[in-house]
N, C-alpha and C positions, 0 to 999 in steps of 0.2 A: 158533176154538179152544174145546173142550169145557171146563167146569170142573164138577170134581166136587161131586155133590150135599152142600150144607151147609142146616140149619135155619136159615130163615132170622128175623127178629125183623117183626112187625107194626106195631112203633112207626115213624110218619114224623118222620125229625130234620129239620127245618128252619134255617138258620142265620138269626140275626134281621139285619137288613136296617138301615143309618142310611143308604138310599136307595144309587140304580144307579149307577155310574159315566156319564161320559160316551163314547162310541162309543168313544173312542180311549185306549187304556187304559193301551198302553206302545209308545212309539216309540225305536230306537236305527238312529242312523246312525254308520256306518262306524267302528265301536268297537274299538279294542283293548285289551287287559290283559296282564299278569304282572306278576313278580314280581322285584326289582333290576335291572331293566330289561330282563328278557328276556320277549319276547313270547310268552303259548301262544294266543292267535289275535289275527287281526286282520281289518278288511273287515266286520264283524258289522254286518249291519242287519235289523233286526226291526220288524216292526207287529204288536201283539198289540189284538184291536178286543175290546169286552162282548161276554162268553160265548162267547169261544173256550176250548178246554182244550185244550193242547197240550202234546206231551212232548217232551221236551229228552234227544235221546243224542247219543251221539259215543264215541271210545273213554276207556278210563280214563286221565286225567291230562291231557285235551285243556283243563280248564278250566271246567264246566258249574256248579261250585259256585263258584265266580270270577264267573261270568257273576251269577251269585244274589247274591254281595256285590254289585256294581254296582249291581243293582236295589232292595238292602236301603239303598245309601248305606252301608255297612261299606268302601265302597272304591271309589277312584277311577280312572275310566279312560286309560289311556295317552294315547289319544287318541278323537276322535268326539263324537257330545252322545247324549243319553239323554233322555227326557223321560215323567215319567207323567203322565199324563191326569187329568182338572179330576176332581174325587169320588173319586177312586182313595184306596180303602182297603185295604191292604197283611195280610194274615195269613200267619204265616210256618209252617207245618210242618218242621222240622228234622231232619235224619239221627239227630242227639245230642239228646236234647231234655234240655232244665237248667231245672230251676225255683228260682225266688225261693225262701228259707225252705224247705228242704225237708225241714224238722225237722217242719213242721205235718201235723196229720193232712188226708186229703183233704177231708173235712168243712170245714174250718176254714181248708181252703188257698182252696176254690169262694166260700166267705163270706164272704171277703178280698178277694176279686179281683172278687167280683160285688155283695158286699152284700145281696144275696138274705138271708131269714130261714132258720131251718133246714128247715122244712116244704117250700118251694121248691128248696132245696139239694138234700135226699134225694131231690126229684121228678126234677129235671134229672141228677142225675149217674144214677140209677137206670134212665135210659134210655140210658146209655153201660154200664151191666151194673157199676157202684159197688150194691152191693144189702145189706142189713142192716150187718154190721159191716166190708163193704168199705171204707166212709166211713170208717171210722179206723184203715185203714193209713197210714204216715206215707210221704209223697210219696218221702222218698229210698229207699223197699223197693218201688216199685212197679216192676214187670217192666215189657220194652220196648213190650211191647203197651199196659197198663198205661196208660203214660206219654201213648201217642196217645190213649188213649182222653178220661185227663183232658183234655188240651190240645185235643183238638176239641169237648171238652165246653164250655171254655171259649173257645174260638173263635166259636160258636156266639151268643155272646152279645156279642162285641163289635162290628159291625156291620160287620165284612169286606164285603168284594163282589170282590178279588183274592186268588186263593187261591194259594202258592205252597208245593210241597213238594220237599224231598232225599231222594226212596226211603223212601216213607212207610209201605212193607210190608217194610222189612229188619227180623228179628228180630221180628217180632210174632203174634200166637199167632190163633190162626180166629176167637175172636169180635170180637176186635180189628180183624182184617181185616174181616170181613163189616161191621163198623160204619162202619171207614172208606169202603167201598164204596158203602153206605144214603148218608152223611152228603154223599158226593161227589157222589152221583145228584140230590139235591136239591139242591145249593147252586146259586143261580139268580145266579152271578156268572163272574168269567174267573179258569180255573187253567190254570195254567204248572205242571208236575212235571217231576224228573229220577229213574225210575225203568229197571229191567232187568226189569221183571215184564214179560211180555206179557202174561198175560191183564188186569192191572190197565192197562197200555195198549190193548189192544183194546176193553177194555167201559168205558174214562171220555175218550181221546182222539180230536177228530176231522180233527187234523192232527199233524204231528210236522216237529218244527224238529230236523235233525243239525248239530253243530259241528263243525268243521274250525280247523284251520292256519288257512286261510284263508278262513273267514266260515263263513256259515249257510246252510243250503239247506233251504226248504220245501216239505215235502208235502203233498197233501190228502189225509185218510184213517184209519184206525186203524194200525195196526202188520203187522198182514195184508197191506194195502194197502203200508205200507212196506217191506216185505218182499220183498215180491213185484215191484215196481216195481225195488229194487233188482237182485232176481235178473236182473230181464230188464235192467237197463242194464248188468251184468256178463256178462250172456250175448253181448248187443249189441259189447263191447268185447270179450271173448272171439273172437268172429265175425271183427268187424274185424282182429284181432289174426291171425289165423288167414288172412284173405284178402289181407293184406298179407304172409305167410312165403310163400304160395300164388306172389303174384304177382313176388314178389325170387326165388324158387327159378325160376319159368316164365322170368324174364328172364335167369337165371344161364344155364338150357338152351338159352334163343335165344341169349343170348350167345355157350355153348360151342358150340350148333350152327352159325353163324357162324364163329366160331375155326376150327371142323373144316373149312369151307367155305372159308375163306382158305386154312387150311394144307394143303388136297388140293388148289387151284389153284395154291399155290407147289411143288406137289411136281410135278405134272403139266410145270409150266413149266420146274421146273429138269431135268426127265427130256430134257425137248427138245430144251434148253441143250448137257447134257448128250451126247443122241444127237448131237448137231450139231458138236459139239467131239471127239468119238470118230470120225466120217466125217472130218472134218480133218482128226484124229492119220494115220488111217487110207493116206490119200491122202499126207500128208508120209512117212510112212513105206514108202509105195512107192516113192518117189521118190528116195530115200535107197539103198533097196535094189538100185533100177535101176543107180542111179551105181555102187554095189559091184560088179553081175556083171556090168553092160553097158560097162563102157571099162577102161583101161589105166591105174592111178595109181600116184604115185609113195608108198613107203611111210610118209611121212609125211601126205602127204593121205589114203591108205588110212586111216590109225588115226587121221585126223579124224571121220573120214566111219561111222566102226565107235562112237565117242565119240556125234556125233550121232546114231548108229539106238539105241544104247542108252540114250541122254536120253528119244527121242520113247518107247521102248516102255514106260520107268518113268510117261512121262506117260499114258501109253494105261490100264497098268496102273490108275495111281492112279484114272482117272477113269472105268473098267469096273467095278470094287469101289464107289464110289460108286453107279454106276448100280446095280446089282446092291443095293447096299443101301435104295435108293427103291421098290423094284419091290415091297417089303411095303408 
């Protein structure tokens, strides 16, 4: 994915370092969470190792900023254990970011939190683009971009080595981004973010964890890669989807062709049946006939005998029209 041309800054941010983590940075087995006892996932198991950067989606309201309390200790989980790793130093980038005192101007806010003299002060924030009288806007008038800019200024300095962020380009203006970008390409520790930016996942992640209902599924890769791998396991299930209508429709046709195949051997059969029981009518009613023109009876056996020719011929009748109606 292209991103368009921005000037970019020459300064390298470095974040300062109170040494590496150990390999293992965050471990969660079989986790779940919500809220008054109802669960938005569960099953959640994660190994995050040094200097993975990984992005965390899933849809909105699946729990992804939930999953971030867990890891902050802001919240505890339903069930499962969670575990960070021996040296793990925790920096939090926030969706909202709130500061202490935000009455104080920027100046005054860096020289509070860092104790740095001013000389240093003006250095360090000057390379987050705080430049002349930036330094004394008062932290609660600073724009969204603004806000990142200070807080990774001051991130920077406390010796992070796990970087975790909530959509840390929502609302934030081009130099702001471009700094977060510098500041991320350099921090030589493990970040975990939950962002919808693709290009800030394709150029800072090189796996992506999705959340579900029902646990965590990892990829290897950028977002391209995630992407893409999705397509084709929707295309896959599409396929399947489609060779299974395929193969219930083929079986309905063998079915019906069957059905058809029974019911033109019972039709054939009952034609048979049929011709077989009209030869019989046939032969009782010669017989019947004979008796009429061939002897001498008395009028009452006469008008038996005229009783039975006209039974057989209603039976003949009924079971010609039968025949007749099998012969489509």
């Amino acid at each position: 994915m292209d991103k368009p041309f921005e000037d970019q800054s020459n300064i390298k941010l470095n974040f300062e370092s109170s040494g590496r983590s150990g390999k293992e940075v965050l471990s969660m087995e079989n986790i779940s969470a919500g809220y008054d006892k109802i669960e938005l996932f569960k099953n959640v198991d994660m190994d995050l190792r040094f200097k993975d950067r990984v992005a965390l989606v899933g849809r909105n309201g699946i729990g992804k900023s939930t999953l971030f309390k867990l890891i902050l200790g802001t919240m505890e989980p339903m069930d499962g254990r969670l575990r960070l790793g021996a040296r793990t130093h925790i920096g939090y980038l926030a969706q909202d970011i709130a500061f202490e005192e935000p009455d104080r101007t920027v100046l005054a806010y860096f020289n509070g939190e860092t104790g740095y003299n001013e000389g240093p002060c003006r250095s360090k924030l000057a390379r987050f683009l705080f430049i002349g009288d930036d330094v004394y806007k008062k932290v609660s008038s600073l724009s969204g971009g603004e806000k990142v800019r200070l807080k990774l200024c001051l991130m920077m300095e406390q010796g992070i080595n796990f970087l975790i962020m909530d959509e840390p380009t929502n609302h934030v203006d081009i130099p702001s981004r471009e700094m977060l970008e510098m500041a991320l390409e350099n921090f030589d520790g493990t970040i975990l973010f939950i962002s919808h930016d693709r290009y800030l996942i394709n150029r800072i992640a090189d796996r992506i964890f999705e959340l579900s209902e029902d646990g965590l599924k990892d990829f290897e890769g950028n977002y391209e890669a995630f992407r893409a791998l999705k397509e084709s396991l929707l295309q896959a299930r599409m396929n399947e989807a489609s060779a299974e209508k395929e193969k219930r429709a083929q079986n309905y046709r063998d079915s019906d062709e069957k059905r058809l195949k029974n019911a033109e051997k019972r039709r054939v059969k009952k034609l048979e049946k049929l011709e077989q029981d009209l030869a019989e009518k046939e032969v009782e009613i010669s017989d019947v006939e004979g008796k009429l023109h061939g002897s001498e009876l008395e009028y009452d056996d006469l008008m038996k005998q005229y009783d039975i020719l006209n039974a057989l011929k209603s039976e003949y009748d009924t079971l010609m029209e039968e025949w007749v109606s099998l012969q489509d």
